[in-house]
C-alpha positions as CSV (number, residue, x, y, z in Angstrom):
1,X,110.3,11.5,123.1
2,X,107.5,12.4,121.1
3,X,106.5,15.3,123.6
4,X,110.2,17.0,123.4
5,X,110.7,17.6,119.9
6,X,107.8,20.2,120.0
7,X,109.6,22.2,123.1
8,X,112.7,21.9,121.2
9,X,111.7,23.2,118.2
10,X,110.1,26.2,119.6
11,X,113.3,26.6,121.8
12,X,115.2,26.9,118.7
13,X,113.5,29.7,117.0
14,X,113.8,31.9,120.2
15,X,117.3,31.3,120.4
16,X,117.5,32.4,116.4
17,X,115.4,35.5,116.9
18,X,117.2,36.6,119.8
19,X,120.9,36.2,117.6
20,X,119.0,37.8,114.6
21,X,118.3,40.7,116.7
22,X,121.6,41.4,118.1
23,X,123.2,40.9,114.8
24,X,120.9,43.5,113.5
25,X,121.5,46.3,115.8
26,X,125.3,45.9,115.8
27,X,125.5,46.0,112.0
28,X,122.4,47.7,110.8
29,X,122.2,51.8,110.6
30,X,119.8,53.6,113.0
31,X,116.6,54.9,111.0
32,X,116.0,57.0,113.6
33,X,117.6,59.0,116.5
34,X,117.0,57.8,119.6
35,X,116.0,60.2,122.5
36,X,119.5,60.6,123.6
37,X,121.1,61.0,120.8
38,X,123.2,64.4,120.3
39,X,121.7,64.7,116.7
40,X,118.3,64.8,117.5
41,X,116.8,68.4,116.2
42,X,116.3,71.0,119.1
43,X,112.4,71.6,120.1
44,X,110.7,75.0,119.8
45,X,110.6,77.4,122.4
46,X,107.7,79.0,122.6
47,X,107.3,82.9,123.2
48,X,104.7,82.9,125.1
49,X,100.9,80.6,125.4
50,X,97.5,82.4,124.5
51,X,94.2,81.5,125.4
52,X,92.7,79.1,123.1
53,X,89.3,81.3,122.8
54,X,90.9,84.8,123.9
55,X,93.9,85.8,121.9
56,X,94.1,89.0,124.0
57,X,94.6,87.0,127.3
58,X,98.5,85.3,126.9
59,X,100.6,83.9,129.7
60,X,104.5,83.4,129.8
61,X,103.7,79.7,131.0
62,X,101.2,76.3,130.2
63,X,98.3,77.2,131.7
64,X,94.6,76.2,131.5
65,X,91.6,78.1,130.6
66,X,88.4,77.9,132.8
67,X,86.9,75.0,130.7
68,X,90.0,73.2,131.0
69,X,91.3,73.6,127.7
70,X,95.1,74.1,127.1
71,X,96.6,77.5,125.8
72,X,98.3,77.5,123.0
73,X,101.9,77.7,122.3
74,X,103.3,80.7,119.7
75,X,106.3,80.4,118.2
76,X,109.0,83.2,116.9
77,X,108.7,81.9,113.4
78,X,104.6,82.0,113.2
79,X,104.7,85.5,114.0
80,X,107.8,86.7,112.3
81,X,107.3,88.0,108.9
82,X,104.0,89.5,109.7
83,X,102.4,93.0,108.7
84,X,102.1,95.0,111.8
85,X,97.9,95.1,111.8
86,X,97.4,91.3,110.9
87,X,94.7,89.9,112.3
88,X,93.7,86.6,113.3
89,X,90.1,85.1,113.9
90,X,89.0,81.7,114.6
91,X,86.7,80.2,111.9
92,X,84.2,79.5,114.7
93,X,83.9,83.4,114.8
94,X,84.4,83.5,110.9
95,X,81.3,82.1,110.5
96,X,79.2,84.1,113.7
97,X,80.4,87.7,111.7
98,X,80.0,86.5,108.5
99,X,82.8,86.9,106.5
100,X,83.0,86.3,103.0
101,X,86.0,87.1,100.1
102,X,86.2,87.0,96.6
103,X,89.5,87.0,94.7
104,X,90.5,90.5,92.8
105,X,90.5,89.8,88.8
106,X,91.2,91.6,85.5
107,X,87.4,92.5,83.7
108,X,86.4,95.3,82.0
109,X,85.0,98.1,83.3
110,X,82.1,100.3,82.2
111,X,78.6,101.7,84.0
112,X,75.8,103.4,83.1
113,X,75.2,106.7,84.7
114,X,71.8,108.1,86.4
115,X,70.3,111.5,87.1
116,X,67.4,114.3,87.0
117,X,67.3,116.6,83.9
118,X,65.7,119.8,83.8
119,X,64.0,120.4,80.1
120,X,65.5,124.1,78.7
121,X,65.3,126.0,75.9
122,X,68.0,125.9,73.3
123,X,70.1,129.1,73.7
124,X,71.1,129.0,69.7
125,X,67.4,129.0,69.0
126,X,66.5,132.0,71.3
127,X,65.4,135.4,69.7
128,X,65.0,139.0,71.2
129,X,63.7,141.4,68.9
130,X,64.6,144.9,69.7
131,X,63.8,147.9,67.8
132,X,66.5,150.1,65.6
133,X,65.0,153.1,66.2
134,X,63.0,155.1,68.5
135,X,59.1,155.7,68.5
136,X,55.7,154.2,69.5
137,X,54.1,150.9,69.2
138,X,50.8,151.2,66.8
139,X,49.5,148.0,65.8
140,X,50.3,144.9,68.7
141,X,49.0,141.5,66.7
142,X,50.8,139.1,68.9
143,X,50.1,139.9,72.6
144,X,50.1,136.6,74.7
145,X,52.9,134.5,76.1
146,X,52.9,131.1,75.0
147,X,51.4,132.1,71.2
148,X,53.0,129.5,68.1
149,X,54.4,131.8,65.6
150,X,55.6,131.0,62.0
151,X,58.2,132.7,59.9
152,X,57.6,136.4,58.7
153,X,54.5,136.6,60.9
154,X,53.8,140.2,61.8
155,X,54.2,141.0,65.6
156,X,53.8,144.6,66.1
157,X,53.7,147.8,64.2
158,X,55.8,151.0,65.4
159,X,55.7,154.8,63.9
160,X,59.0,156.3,64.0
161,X,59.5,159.8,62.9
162,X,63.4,158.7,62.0
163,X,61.8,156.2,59.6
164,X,59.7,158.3,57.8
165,X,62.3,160.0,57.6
166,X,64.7,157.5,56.0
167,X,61.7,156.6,53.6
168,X,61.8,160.0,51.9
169,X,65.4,160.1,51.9
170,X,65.3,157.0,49.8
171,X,62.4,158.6,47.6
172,X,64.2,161.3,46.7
173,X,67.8,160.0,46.2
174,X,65.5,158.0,43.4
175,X,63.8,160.7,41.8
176,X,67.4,162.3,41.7
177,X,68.8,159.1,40.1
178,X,65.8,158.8,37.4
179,X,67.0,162.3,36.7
180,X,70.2,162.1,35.4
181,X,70.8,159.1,34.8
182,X,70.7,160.5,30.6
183,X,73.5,163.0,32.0
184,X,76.5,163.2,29.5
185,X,78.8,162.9,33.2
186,X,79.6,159.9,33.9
187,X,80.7,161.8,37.9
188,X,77.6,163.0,38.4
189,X,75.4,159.6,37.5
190,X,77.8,158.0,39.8
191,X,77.0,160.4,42.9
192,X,73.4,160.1,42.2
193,X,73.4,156.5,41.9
194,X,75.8,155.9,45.6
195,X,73.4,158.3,47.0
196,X,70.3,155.9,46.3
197,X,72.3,152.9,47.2
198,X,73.2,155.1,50.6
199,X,69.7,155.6,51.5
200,X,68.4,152.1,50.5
201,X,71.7,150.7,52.9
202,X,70.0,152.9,55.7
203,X,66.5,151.5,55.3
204,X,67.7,148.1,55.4
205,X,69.7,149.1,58.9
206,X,66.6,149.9,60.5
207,X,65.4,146.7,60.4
208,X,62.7,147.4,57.5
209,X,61.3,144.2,55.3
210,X,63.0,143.6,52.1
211,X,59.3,143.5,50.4
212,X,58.4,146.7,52.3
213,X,61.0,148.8,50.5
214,X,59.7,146.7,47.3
215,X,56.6,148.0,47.6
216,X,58.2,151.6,48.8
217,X,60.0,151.9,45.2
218,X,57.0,150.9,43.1
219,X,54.4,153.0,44.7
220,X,56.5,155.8,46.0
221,X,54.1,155.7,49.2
222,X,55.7,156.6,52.9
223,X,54.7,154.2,55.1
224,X,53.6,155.1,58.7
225,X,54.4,151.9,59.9
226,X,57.1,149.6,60.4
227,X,56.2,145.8,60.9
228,X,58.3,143.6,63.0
229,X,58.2,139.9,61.8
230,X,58.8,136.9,63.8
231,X,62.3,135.3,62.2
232,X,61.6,131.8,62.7
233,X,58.9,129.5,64.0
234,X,58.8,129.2,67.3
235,X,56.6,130.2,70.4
236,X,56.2,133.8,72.3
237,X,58.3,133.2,75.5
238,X,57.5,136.9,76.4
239,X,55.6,140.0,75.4
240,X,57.4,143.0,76.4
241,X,55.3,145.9,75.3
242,X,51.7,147.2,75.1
243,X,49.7,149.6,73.2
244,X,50.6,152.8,72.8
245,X,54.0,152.3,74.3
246,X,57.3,154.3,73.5
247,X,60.5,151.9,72.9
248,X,63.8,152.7,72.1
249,X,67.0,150.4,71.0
250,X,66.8,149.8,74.5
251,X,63.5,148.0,74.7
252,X,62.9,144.3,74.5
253,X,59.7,143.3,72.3
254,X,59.4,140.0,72.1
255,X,61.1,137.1,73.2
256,X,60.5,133.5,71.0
257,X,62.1,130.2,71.1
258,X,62.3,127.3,68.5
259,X,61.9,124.3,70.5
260,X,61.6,121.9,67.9
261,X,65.1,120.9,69.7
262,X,65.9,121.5,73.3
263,X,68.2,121.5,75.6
264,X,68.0,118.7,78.9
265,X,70.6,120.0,81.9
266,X,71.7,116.8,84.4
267,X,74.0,117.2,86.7
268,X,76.6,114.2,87.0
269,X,78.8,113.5,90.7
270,X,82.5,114.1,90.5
271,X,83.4,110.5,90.6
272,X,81.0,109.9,87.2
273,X,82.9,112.3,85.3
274,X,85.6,110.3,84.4
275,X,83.2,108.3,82.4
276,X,81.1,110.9,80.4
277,X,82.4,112.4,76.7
278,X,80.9,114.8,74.3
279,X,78.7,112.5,72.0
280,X,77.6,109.8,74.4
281,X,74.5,108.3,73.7
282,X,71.3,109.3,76.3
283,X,68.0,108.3,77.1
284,X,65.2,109.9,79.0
285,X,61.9,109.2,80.0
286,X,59.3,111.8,82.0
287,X,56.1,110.8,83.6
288,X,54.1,113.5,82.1
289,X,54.4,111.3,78.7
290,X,54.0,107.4,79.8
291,X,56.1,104.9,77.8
292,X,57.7,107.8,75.6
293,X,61.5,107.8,75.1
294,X,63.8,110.4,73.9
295,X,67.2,109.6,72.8
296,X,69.7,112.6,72.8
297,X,73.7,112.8,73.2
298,X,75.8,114.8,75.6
299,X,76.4,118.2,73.4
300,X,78.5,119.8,76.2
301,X,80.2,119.2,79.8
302,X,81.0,122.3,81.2
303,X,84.7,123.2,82.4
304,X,83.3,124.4,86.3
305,X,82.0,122.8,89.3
306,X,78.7,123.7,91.8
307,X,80.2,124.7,95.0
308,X,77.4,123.7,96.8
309,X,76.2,120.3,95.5
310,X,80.0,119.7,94.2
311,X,78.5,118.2,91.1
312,X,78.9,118.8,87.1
313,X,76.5,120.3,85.2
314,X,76.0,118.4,81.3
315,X,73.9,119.7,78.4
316,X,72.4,116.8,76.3
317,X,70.4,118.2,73.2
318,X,66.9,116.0,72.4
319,X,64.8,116.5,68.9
320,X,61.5,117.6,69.7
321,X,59.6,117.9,66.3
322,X,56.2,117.0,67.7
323,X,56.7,119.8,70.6
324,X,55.9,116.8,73.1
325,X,59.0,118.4,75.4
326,X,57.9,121.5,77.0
327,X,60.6,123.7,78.9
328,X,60.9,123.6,82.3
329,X,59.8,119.8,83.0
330,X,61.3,116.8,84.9
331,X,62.4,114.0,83.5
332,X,64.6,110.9,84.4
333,X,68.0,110.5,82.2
334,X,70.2,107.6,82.0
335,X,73.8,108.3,80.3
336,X,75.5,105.1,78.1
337,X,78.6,106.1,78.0
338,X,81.1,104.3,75.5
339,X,84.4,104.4,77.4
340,X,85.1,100.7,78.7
341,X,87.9,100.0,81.3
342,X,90.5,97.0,81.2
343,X,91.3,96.9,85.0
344,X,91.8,95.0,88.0
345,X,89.1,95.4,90.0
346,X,87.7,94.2,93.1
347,X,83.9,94.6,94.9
348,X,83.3,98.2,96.3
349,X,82.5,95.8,100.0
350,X,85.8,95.0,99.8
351,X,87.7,98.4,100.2
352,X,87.6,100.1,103.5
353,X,88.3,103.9,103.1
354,X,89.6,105.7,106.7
355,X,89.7,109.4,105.1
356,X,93.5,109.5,104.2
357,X,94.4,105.7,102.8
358,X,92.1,103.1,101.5
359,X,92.5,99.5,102.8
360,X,91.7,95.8,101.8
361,X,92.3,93.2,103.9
362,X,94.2,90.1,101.9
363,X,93.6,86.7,103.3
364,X,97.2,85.2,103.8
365,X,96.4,81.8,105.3
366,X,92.4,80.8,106.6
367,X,91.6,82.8,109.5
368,X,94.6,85.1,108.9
369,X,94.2,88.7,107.3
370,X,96.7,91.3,106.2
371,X,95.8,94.6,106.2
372,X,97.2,96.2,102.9
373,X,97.2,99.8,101.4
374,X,95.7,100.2,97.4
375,X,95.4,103.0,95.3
376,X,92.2,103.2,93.8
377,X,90.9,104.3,90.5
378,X,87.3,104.4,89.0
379,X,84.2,102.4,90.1
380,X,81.3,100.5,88.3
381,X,79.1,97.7,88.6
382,X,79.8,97.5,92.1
383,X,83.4,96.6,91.3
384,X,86.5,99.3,92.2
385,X,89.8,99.2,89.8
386,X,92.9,98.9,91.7
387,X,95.5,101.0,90.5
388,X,98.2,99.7,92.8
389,X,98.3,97.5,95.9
390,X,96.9,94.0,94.6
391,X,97.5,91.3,92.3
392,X,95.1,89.8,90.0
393,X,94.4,86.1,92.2
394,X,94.6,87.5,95.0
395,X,92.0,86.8,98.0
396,X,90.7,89.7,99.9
397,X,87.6,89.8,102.3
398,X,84.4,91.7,101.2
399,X,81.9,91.3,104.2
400,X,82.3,92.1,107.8
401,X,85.6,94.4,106.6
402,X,85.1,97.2,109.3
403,X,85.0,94.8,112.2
404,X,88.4,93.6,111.1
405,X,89.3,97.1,110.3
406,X,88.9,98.0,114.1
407,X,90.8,94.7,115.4
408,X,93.6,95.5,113.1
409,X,93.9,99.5,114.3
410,X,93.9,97.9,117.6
411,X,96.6,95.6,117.3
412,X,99.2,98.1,115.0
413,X,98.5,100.4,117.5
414,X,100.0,98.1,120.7
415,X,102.5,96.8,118.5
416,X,104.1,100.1,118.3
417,X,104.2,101.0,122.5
418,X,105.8,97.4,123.0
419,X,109.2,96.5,123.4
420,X,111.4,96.2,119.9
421,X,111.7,91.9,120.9
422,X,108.0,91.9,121.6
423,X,106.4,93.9,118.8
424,X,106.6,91.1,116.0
425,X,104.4,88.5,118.1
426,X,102.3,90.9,120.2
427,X,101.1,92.4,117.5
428,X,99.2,89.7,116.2
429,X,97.9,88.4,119.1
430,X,96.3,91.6,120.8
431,X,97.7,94.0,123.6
432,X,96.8,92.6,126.7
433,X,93.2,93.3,127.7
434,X,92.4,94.8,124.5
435,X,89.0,93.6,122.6
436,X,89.7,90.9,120.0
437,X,87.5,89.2,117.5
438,X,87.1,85.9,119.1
439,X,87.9,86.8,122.2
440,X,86.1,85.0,125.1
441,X,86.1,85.5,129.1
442,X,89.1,83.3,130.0
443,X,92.0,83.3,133.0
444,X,95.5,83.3,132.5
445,X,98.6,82.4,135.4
446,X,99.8,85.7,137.1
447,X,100.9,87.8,135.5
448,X,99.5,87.0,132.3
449,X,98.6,89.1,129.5
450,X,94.6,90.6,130.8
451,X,94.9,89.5,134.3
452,X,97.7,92.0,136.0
453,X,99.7,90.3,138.7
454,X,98.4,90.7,142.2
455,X,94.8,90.3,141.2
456,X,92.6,87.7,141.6
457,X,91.7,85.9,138.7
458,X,88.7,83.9,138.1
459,X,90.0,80.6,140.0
460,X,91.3,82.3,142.8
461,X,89.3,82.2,146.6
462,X,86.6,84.5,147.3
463,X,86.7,88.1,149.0
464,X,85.7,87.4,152.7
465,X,82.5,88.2,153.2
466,X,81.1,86.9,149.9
467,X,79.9,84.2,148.3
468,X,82.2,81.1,146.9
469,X,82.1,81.6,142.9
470,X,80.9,78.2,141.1
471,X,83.6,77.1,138.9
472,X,83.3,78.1,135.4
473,X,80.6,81.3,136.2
474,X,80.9,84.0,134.6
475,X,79.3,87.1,136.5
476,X,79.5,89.2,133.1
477,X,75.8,90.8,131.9
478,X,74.6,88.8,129.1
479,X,77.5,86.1,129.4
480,X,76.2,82.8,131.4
481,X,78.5,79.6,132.6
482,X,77.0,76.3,133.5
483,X,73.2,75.6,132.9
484,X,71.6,77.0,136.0
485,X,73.8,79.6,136.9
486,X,72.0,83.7,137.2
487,X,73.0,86.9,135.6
488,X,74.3,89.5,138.2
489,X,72.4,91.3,140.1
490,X,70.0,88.5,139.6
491,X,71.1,86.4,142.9
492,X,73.8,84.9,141.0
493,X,77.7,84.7,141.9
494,X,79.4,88.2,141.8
495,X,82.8,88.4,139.8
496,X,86.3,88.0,141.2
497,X,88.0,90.7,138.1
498,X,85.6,93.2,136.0
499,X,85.0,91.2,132.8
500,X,86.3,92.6,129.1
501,X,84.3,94.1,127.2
502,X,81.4,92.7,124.4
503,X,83.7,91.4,121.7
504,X,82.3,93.0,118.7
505,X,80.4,90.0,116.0
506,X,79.1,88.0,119.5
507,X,75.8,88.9,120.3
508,X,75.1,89.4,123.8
509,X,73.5,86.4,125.9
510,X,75.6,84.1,123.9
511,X,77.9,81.3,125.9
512,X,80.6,82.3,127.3
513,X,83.0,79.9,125.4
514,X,82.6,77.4,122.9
């Protein structure tokens, strides 16, 4: 008896389970739909399967690539709502062509701006002495180029018979005046007194010193001689007579310069314009004076352009009181200029320029890149501002940008021979046979996208009269299968189908697939 109440009892709690069970699923609502239920949710249809290594080799079917990996299924709604040009690279080959991004953010703007500057003379502080009148040089006290100068010193003497002239014009009108200035007509002390002030006014036109004519009036001595003094200090930039020489109006004498200031010429790049003002500070150093530096300001930008170098030319004016800066020298300038930028800006790496748009390339999901038009403005720092085109926070690539700008023309370009139902996911995964970034040697059913139908692929039996190829070698130069297995041309298996193309970022003698 003893040995039945155990069976019992464990009889019991089956039967219990069982009714608990039945009771359950009678009365209880399903969690879940069960596989034939009519409201279970449709599955996806996919477009089409691309290789898992190769985007540019798809197939209309499951197949296998030759490692024996599955290809992936695409779906209508992955490739919808993309921009025709979006690429897609695996992070595997992400990492092999080194791309890098950086997000575009609001900062402020400013640069410094560097150039050669060619020491001048200052044009305000030029002189060219010419004589008034004609005759012959006498007396030459300054004759060498390059000769300091003060004020009033005597450079030449002339004779001129017109001055002598005028000098006893001017003696005479005053002897006239001393005589009747004790006339009882007031007319006639009037003429005689013009007539003085007429020949003085003429002596004064040609040029001769205010203490010459002094000394005319109190000694009532014709001078053979008329000085010419130097009007400022400076330095002789040229001697243009000799001894003995006639002039006329026409002839140049001398030619000084004060270059206690001068004048520093840079020229500045059209794209460094937009940064430069009248007034901004400069600095320059020259290697003919070691650990010297001059600090000037832009004076002038001028309104014209070189049409050979297609840069700017700027005047900067620099103190020179110790005559340190000579005309004619070298020097190295750097331009501060105080205009500063609020602007959102990305790195220069980041903005591809074709000739007739500027792109960068917005990262939309990892391993996904859209291709996106901007409009740019200035640059500094290494950073460009963004006029249009891009959001502050927004993530665009900076490094490897011309590789992806090549997949992308690629891709936009089949996208717009395909069908109108094809276009949308075509695009994004490569025209068939085209070179993709990430692309690897793969095979694809007949018919596939890189293998037409009616050729062999890579699985398929060997030409008669040839060797058997080893599963999974590849007979492409620089591309190797299995450990063991030659290049061409080396002994090694010959290839069913011409192999792609190098993929660009893969160097050559890498494995075939990862």
């Amino acid at each position: 008896m003893s040995r039945a109440v155990p069976f019992l009892l464990i009889l019991a709690l089956a039967a219990g389970g069982t009714a608990g069970y039945w009771w359950a699923a009678r009365h209880l609502p399903s969690q879940a739909p069960t596989a034939g239920s009519g409201k279970a949710s449709p599955a996806r249809k996919p477009l089409y399967y691309r290789h898992p290594m190769n985007p540019a080799i798809t197939s209309p079917v499951p197949a296998k690539d030759e490692m024996g990996m599955d290809y992936i299924p695409v779906y209508a709604e992955d490739e919808a709502e993309e921009v025709p040009g979006t690429v897609k690279i695996d992070p595997v080959i992400m990492q092999d062509i080194g791309v890098r991004t950086a997000r575009a953010e609001r900062r402020t703007l400013s640069r410094q701006v560097y150039a050669v500057g060619r020491v001048d003379y200052d044009e305000e502080r030029l002189a060219r002495l010419h004589p008034k009148t004609e005759g012959w040089v006498e007396e030459l006290f300054v004759d060498k180029t390059g000769e300091p100068v003060s004020k009033d010193t005597i450079l030449l003497g002339i004779y001129s018979p017109q001055l002598v002239t005028a000098q006893q014009e001017y003696l005479l009108a005053l002897d006239n005046l001393k005589a009747l200035e004790r006339s009882p007509y007031a007319d006639i002390r009037r003429g005689a007194e013009a007539l003085a002030t007429s020949a003085r006014t003429r002596l004064e036109m040609l040029d001769v010193p205010e203490h010459q004519i002094r000394e005319l009036e109190r000694s009532h001595q014709v001078k053979k001689v008329l000085h010419i003094h130097s009007p400022f200090d400076g330095i002789v930039v040229r001697v243009g007579v000799r001894d003995g020489q006639y002039v006329t109006p026409r002839t140049e004498l001398y030619q000084l310069a004060d270059i206690r200031r001068v004048w520093v010429y840079v020229d500045v790049f059209e794209n460094e314009l937009p940064w430069i003002r009248e007034g901004d500070p400069a600095e320059m150093r020259l290697k003919g004076i070691p650990g010297k530096v001059f600090r000037g300001r832009v004076s002038y930008i001028y309104p014209f352009a070189d049409e050979k170098t297609r840069t700017i030319k700027v005047r900067l004016a620099f103190d020179n009181p110790r005559l340190l800066l000579r005309p004619g020298m070298f020097a190295d300038v750097t331009l501060f200029p105080d205009r500063r930028m609020d602007a959102v800006a990305v790195p220069a790496q980041a903005v591809v320029r074709t000739g007739t748009r500027d792109l960068v390339f917005v990262v939309r999901a990892p391993g996904r890149f859209e291709p996106r038009q901007v409009r740019l403005g200035v640059s500094a720092g290494g950073w460009v501002q963004i006029l249009e085109g891009l959001r502050p926070g927004e993530e665009v690539v900076t490094s490897a940008t011309f590789l992806i700008d090549s997949e992308s023309s690629i891709r936009e370009a089949a996208a717009k021979m395909l069908p109108p139902g094809r276009q949308g996911a075509q695009a994004a995964a490569g025209p068939p046979g085209a070179s993709a970034l990430g692309a690897g040697s793969g095979t694809a059913a007949p018919g596939a996208g890189g293998v037409p139908e009616g050729m062999p692929s890579g699985n398929a039996p060997p030409m008669p009269g040839m060797p058997a190829m080893a599963p999974g070698k590849v007979g492409t130069a620089g591309r190797q299968g299995p450990a063991g297995a030659r290049p061409e041309g080396k002994g090694g298996t010959m290839p069913a189908t011409a192999a792609p193309p190098a993929r660009v970022g893969r160097p050559a003698g890498g494995e075939g697939g990862r």
